[in-house]
C-alpha positions in Angstrom: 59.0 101.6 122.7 60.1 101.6 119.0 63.7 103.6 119.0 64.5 104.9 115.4 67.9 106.0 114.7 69.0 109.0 111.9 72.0 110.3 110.6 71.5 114.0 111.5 69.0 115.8 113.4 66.9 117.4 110.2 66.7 113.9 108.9 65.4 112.2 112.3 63.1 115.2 112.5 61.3 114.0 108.8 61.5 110.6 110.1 59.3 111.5 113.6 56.8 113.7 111.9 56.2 110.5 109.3 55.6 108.3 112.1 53.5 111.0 114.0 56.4 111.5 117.0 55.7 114.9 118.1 57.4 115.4 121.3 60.5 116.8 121.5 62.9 116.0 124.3 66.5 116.0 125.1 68.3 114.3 122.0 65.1 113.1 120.7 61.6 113.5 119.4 59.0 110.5 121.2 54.9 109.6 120.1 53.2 107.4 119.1 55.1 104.8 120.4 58.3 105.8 118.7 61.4 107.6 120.2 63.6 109.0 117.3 66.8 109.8 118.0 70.0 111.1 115.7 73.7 110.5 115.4 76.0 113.7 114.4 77.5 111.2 111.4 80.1 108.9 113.1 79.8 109.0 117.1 82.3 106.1 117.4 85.1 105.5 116.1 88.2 103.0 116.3 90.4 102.8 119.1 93.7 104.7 118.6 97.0 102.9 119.3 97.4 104.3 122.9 93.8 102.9 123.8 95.5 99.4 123.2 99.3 100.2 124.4 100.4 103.0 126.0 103.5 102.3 124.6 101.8 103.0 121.5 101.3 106.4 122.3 105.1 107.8 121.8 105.8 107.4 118.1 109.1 104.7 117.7 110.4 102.7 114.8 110.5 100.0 117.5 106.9 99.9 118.1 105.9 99.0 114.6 104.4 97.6 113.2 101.2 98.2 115.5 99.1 95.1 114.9 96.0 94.9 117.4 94.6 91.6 119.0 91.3 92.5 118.4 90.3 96.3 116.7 87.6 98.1 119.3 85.7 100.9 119.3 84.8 104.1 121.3 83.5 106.9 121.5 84.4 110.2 120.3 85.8 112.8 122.5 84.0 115.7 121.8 81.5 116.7 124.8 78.2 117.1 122.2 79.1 113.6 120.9 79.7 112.0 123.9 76.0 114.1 125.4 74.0 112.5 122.5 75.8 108.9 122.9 74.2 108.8 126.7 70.8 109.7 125.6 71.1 107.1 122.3 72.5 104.4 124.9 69.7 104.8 127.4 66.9 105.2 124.5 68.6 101.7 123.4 69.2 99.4 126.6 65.3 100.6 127.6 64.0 100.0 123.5 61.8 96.9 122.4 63.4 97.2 119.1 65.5 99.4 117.4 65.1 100.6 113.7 68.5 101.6 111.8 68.0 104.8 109.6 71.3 105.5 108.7 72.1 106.4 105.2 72.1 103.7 103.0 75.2 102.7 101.9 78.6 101.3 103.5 79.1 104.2 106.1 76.0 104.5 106.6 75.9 100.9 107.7 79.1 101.2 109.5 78.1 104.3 111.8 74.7 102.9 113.2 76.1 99.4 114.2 79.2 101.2 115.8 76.5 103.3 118.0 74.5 99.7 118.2 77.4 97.9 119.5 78.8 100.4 121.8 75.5 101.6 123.6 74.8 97.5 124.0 71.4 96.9 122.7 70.3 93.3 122.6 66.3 94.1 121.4 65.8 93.0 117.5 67.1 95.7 114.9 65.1 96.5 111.6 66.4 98.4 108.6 65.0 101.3 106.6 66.6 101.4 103.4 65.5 104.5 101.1 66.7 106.5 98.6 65.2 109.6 98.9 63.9 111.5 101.5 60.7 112.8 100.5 57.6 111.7 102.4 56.4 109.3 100.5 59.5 107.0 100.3 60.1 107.4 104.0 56.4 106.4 104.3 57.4 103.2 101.8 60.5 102.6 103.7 58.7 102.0 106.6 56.1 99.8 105.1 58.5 97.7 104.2 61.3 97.1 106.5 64.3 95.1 106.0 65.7 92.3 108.5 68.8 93.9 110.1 70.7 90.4 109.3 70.4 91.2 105.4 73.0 93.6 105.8 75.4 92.1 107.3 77.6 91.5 104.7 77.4 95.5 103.9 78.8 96.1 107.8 81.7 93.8 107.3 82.7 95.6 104.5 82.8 98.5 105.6 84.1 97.1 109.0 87.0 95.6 106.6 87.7 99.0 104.8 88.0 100.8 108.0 90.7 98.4 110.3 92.2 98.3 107.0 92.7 102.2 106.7 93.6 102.0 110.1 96.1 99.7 109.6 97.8 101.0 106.4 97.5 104.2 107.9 98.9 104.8 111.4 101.8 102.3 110.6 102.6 103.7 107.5 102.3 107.2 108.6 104.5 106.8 111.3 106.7 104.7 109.5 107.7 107.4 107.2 107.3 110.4 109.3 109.8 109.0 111.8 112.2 107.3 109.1 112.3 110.3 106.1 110.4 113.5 108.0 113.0 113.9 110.8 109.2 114.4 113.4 109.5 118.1 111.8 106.1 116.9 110.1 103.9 114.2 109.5 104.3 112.4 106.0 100.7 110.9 106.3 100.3 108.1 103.6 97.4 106.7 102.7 95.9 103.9 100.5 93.6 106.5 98.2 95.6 109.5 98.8 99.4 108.6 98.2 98.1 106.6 95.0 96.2 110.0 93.6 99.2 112.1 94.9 101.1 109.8 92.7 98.9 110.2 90.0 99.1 113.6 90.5 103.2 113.9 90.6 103.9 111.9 88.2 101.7 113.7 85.8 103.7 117.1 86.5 107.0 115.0 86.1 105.3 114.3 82.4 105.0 117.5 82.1 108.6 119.2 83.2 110.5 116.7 81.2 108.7 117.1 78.3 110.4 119.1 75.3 108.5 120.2 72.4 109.2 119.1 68.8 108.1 121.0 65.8 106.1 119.9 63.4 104.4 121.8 60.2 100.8 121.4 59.3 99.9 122.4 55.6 96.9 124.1 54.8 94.3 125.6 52.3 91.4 127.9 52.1 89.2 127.4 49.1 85.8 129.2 49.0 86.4 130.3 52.7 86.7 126.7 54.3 90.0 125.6 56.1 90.9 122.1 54.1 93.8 120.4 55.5 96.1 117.9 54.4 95.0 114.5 54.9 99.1 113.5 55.0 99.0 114.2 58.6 102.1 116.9 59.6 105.7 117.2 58.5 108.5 116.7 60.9 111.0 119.0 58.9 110.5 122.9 57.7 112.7 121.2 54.4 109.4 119.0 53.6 106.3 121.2 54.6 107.8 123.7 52.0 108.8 121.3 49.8 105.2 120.5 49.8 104.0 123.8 49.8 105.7 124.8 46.7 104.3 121.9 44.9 100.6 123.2 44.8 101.2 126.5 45.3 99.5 128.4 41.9 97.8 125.1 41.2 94.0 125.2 41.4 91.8 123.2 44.2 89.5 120.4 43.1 86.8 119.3 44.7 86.9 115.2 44.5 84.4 113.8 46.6 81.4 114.9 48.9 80.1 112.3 51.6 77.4 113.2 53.7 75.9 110.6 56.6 73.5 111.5 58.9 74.1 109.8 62.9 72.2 109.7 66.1 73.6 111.2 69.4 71.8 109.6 72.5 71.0 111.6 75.6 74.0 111.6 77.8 73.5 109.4 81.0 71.9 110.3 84.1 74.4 111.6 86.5 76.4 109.3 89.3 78.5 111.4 91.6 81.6 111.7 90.1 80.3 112.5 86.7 78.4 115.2 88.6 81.7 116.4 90.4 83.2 116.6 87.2 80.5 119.0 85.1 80.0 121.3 88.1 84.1 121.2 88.4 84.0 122.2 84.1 80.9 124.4 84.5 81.0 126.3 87.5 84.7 125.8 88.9 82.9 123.7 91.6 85.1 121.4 93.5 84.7 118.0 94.1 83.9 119.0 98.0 81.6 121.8 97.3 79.7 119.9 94.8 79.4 116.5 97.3 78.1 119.1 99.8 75.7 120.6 97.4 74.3 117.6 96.4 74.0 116.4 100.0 72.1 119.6 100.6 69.6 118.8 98.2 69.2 115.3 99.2 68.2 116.9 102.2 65.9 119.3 101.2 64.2 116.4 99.4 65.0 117.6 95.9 67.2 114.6 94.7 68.1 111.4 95.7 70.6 110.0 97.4 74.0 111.5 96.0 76.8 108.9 97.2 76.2 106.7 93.9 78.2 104.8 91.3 75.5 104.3 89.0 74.0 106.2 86.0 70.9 103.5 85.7 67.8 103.2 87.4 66.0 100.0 88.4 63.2 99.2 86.6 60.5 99.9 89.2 61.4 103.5 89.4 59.9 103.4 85.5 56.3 104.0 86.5 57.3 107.2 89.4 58.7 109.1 86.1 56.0 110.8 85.1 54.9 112.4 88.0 58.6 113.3 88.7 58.7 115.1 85.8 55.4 116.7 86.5 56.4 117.5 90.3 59.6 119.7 88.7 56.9 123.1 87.6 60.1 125.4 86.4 60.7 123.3 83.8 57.0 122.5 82.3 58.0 124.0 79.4 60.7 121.2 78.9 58.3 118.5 80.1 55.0 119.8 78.1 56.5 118.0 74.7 56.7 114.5 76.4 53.8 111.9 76.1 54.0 111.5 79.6 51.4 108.2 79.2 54.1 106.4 77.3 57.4 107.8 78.3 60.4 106.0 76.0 62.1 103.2 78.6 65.9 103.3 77.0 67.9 100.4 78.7 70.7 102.9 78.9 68.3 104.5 81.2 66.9 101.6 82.9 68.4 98.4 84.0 68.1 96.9 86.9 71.6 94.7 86.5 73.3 98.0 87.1 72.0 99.3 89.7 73.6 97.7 93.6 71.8 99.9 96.5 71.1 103.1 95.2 69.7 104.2 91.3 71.6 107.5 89.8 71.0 111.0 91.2 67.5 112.3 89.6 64.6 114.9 90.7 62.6 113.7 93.7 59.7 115.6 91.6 59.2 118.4 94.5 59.3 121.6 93.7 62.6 123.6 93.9 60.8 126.8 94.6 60.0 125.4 97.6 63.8 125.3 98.7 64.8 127.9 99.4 68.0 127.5 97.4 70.9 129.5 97.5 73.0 130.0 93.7 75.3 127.0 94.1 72.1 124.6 94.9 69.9 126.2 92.0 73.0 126.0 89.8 73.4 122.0 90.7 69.9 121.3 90.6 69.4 122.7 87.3 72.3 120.2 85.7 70.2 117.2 87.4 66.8 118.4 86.4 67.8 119.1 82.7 69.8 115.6 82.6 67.2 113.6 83.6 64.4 115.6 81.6 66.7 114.8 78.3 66.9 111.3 78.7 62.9 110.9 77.9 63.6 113.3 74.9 64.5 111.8 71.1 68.0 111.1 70.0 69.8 114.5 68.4 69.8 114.3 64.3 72.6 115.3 62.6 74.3 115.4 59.5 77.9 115.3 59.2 79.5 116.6 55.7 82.9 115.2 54.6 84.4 116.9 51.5 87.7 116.2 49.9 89.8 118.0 47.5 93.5 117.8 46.2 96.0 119.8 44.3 97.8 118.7 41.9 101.4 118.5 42.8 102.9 117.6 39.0 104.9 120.2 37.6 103.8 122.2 34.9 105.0 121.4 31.4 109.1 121.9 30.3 109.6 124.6 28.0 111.3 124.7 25.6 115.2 124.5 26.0 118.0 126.1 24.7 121.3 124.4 23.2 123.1 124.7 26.8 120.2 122.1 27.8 118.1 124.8 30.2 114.9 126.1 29.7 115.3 129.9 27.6 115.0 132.8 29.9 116.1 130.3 32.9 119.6 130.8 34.7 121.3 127.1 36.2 121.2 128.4 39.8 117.4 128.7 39.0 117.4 125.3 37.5 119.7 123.9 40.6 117.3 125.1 42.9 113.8 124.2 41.0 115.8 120.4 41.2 116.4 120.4 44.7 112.6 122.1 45.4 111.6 118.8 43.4 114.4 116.2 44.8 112.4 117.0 48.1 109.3 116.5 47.2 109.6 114.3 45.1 108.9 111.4 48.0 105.7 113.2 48.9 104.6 113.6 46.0 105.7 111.0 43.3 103.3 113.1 40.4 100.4 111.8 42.8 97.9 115.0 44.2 98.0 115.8 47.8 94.8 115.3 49.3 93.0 117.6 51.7 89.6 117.1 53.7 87.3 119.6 55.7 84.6 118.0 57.7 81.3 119.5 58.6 78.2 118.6 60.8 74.5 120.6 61.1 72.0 119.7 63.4 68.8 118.3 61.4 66.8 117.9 64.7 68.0 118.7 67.8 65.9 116.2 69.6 67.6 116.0 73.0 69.8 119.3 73.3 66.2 121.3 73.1 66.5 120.6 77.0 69.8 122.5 77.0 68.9 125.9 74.3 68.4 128.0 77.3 70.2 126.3 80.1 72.1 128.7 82.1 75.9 129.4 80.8 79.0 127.8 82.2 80.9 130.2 84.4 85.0 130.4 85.1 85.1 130.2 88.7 88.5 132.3 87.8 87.5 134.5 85.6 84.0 134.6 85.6 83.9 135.0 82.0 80.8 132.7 80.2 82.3 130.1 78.1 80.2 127.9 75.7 80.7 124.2 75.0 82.9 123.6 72.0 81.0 120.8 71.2 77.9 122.6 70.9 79.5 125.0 67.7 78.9 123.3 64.8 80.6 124.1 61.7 77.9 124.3 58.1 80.0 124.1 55.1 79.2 126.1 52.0 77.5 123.6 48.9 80.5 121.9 47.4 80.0 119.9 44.2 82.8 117.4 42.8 84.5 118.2 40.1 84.7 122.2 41.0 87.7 123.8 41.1 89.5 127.5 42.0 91.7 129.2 43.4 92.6 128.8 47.1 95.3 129.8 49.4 97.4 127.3 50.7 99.6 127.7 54.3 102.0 126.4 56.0 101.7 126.6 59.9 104.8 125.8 62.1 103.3 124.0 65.8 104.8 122.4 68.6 103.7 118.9 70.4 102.1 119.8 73.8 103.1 118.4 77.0 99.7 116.6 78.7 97.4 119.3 80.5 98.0 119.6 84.3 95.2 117.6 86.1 92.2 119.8 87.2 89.4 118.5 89.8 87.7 117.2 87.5 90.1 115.5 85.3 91.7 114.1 89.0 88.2 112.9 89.2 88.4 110.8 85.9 91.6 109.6 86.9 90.6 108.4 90.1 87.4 106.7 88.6 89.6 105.0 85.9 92.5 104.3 87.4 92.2 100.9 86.1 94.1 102.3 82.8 97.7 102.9 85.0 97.5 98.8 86.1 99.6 96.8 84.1 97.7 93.4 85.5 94.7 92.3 82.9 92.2 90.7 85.3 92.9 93.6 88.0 92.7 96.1 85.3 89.1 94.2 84.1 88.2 94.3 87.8 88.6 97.9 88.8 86.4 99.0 85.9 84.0 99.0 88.5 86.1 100.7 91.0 88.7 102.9 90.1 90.5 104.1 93.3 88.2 105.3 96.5 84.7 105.5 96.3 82.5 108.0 94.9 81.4 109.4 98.0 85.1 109.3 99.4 87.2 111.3 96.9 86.2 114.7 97.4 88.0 114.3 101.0 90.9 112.7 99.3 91.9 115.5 97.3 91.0 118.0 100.4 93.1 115.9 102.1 95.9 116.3 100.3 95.6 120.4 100.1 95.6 120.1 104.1 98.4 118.4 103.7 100.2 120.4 101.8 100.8 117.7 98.6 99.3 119.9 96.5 97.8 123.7 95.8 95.2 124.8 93.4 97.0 127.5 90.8 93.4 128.8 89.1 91.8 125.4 87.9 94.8 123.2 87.5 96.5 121.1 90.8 100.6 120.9 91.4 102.2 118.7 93.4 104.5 120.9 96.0 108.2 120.4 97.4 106.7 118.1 99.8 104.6 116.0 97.9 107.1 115.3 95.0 109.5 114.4 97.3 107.2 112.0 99.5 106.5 110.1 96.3 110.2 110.0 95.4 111.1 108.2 99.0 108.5 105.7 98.6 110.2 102.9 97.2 106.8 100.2 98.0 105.3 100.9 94.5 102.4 99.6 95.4 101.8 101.9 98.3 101.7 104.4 95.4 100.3 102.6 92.7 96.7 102.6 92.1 96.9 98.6 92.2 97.0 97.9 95.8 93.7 100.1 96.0 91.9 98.5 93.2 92.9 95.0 95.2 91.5 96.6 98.4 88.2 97.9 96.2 87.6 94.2 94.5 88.1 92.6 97.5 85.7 94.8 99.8 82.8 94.3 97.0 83.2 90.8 97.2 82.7 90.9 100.8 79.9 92.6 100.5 78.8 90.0 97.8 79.6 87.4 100.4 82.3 86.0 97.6 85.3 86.7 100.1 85.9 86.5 103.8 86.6 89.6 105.7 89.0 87.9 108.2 90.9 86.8 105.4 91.1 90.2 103.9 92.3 91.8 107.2 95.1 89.1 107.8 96.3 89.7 104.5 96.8 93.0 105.8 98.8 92.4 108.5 101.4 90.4 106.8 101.5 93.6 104.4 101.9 96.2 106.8 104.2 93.8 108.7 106.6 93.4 105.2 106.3 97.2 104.5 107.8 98.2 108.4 110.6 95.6 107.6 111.3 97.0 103.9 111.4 100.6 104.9 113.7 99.9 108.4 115.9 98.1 105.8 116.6 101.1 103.9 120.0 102.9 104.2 118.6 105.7 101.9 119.9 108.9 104.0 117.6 111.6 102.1 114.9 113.7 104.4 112.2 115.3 103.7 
């Protein structure tokens, strides 16, 4: 008997009615020679300390740092979990081979060989490694198996990342719980979530220290278009006026018109995070709801698989396009202008040197009507529907207008004067204070015109954004007001000609600097992705351009984690630190337990074991000498603060 293992019970019941297993038993569904069988995500799990020590159990300074002989596994204590672990071990130790259906990807991976390992199956183990879940790929999938043994180095990476955690983790946690919490509360630390609650802190202190300067911006309206000065702003009241007076009752003059027409290509298809981040901006989504959502429609066989760090797809997925895009029927009206015989293949679109195990979330091509889906899932469906529709589409035409005009800031003409050496009719307080006006100016201006610009842009062909016209509007998750994309108001400007001139009216507008926005989810999200930016090391900086901090399918839980913490609270859209987590950040004095370097050295170092380019017991000894420096440097500190 053939035993096929799933993720989740809906999944393993596509899987049996694809390989015609119609019985359903206990735990599982047999025929045909199959017996398929599920996992409710992770049935195993690492030891905890007290499984190795019971001395372990009792949290002391003078038990750390905990450092394991050997990490084990077992399983969860939870009595469905450990129910469907008896019937997936006897399935096992009775099967003739055993074929992994776990998601693909790391966890995926890491879950199924957990189960493997503790339920003790010796028969040979095959690999089903798909990306979406629609019968015809599950039907490809199993045409073309994969030897277990390829995989390999994907288990000990995620083997690596999860001793690792563990490691980091319950020392650390207990470290600083017992040392600055006074066992009131845990102070949980974290390689992913104290650097983002650093990010995160650090960003508010930014903002509470900040003090606004004023600066003046001068102005001018001339045939009802806002021109402004291309000198930039004025640091002093003294100058902008100084300014202002000069062209004031001087006439506008057009001097140049330059207009260019550009391209604007598609945007990419969508990867995870970039998806978090529009449903975050469009629908007040968070990054949880939105993984969940996805998920959900990965499920339902709508889209692919979600947990992705890509925006490309391999080149083989070129030819499945069209009838994608003819499976999708709301949106024939989109798909009707496209030549679906020779669809445009973009290499921002299509490269297989981008794409690792999984190609960027797109339409499976079934039809969403069939769904079922509830508002959230139509709304997220639509965004990946119209995205990947729009990248077939032509490249936006546009013209962007760039006019320029100046006022003359040379004073007019000296009258005549008078034998007392003033201009008739003109007091010397007048005259004083004309020469002062001037003596200020005069730096700015030195007789030369100030110069202003207003810039345009009209759409001459709206090639891609057709796909968009109608697309539903954003809503405020707080408000629930619509809002519509800035970017999509373009501004026309009137016909100018050069050499015209007129009247205008000029102004001088006192503004302050801002302090830098609070983060919202999605910005966090950005953050997170990039963190590369906050790492003052080149090559580790070059290196986490691929991974940021966390993966894509991990930092929705981060940030949850850190509201169930208590590090931070959502005020409408934006996230603050609290009491707690500013103060958790201030006590750690290992800066690269909260810097986002020691997790970009985790995230280079787990790909590369993956790319069989590092060793995994290296990786993990490393550890230990880091955890065991950290305990020392933190029982060394005479720091009396609490928390």
């Amino acid at each position: 008997m053939i035993v096929a293992i799933a993720e989740k019970p809906s999944v393993a019941r596509d899987i049996a009615r694809i390989l015609g297993a119609t019985s359903a038993k206990d735990g599982y569904i047999e025929g045909n020679g199959y017996q398929v069988t599920w996992t409710y995500g992770h049935l195993c799990t690492l030891k905890e300390p007290h499984d190795y020590l019971p001395a372990w159990k009792h949290w002391s300074l003078g038990q750390l740092p905990m450092i394991p002989p050997r990490f084990g596994i077992k399983v969860i204590d939870m009595q469905h979990i450990t129910k469907q672990f008896a019937i997936v071990e006897k399935l096992m130790q009775q099967a003739d081979s055993i074929i992994n259906c776990g998601d693909a990807g790391q966890e995926g991976e890491l879950i199924q060989r957990w189960v493997m390992q503790k339920a003790g199956a010796k028969c040979p183990v095959k690999r089903l490694w798909i990306s979406s879940m629609t019968d015809e790929a599950i039907r490809e999938g199993f045409a073309n198996l994969k030897d277990q043994a390829d995989y390999q180095p994907l288990y000990y990476a995620g083997l690596s990342r999860a001793v690792g955690d563990w490691l980091l983790g319950m020392n650390a946690t207990r470290l600083y719980t017992i040392k600055y919490g006074r066992n009131r509360q845990v102070l949980s630390i974290g390689r992913v979530q104290t650097p983002t609650l650093a990010l995160i802190v650090n960003r508010q202190k930014e903002i509470q220290e900040f003090k606004p300067e004023p600066y003046w911006v001068l102005s001018t309206i001339y045939r009802d278009t806002l021109f402004t000065a291309t000198k930039g702003k004025f640091t002093s009241k003294e100058e902008g006026e100084a300014a202002f007076a000069t062209i004031q009752g001087k006439p506008f003059k057009i001097t140049d018109v330059e207009k260019k027409n550009g391209t604007e290509a598609p945007p990419r298809l969508y990867d995870l995070t970039s998806l978090q981040v529009d449903c975050n901006k469009k629908f007040g989504m968070s990054a949880e709801q939105t993984l969940n959502t996805i998920q959900s429609l990965y499920e339902k066989k709508l889209t692919t698989y979600p947990r992705v760090d890509t925006t490309y797809l391999t080149d083989d997925m070129y030819p499945k396009c069209p009838q994608i895009l003819t499976g999708i029927a709301p949106y024939a009206p989109l798909v009707a202008p496209l030549n679906l015989q020779k669809l445009p293949k973009s290499k921002k679109v299509f490269d297989n040197s981008k794409v690792t195990d999984h190609h960027a979330i797109i339409p499976t091509g079934q039809d969403p009507a069939r769904g079922n889906l509830q508002p959230h899932e139509k709304r997220v469906f639509d965004l990946v529907a119209r995205r990947f529709i729009s990248v077939f589409y032509p490249n936006c035409k546009y013209a962007t207008t760039t006019v320029l005009g100046e006022v003359s800031s040379r004073p007019p003409l000296t009258p005549p004067q008078g034998e007392d050496g003033f201009a008739q009719g003109q007091s010397q307080s007048q005259s004083q204070g004309q020469s002062q006006s001037q003596s200020l100016s005069q730096g700015l201006s030195q007789d030369k015109p100030i110069e202003f610009k207003a810039t345009g842009k009209m759409i001459l062909d709206p090639g891609w954004r057709k796909v968009y016209e109608k697309a539903p509007k954003a809503q405020d998750a707080q408000d629930g007001e619509q809002k519509e994309d800035k970017n999509d108001e373009e501004k026309v400007l009137p016909n100018f000609i050069v050499g015209e001139q007129g009247e205008h009216i000029p102004t001088l507008t006192q503004k302050e600097t801002k302090a830098p926005p609070y983060y919202t989810e999605a910005t966090l999200l950005r953050a997170m992705e990039t963190a590369g930016k906050f790492v003052e090391d080149e090559e580790l900086r070059a290196a986490m351009k691929e991974n940021g901090i966390g993966r894509p399918s991990s930092r929705a839980n981060i940030i949850e984690t850190l509201f169930k913490r208590n590090y931070i609270v959502r005020k409408k859209k934006r996230i603050e630190a609290t009491e707690t987590g500013i103060e958790l950040i201030g006590l750690i004095k290992e800066e690269l337990l909260k810097s986002c370097e020691l997790t970009g050295i985790w995230e280079k170092k787990l790909r590369d074991i993956e790319h069989q380019k590092y060793d995994a017991g290296q990786f993990i000894n490393e550890l230990k000498e880091q955890i065991t420096t950290i305990v020392r440097d933190v029982l060394a500190d005479n720091n009396p603060r609490r928390i």
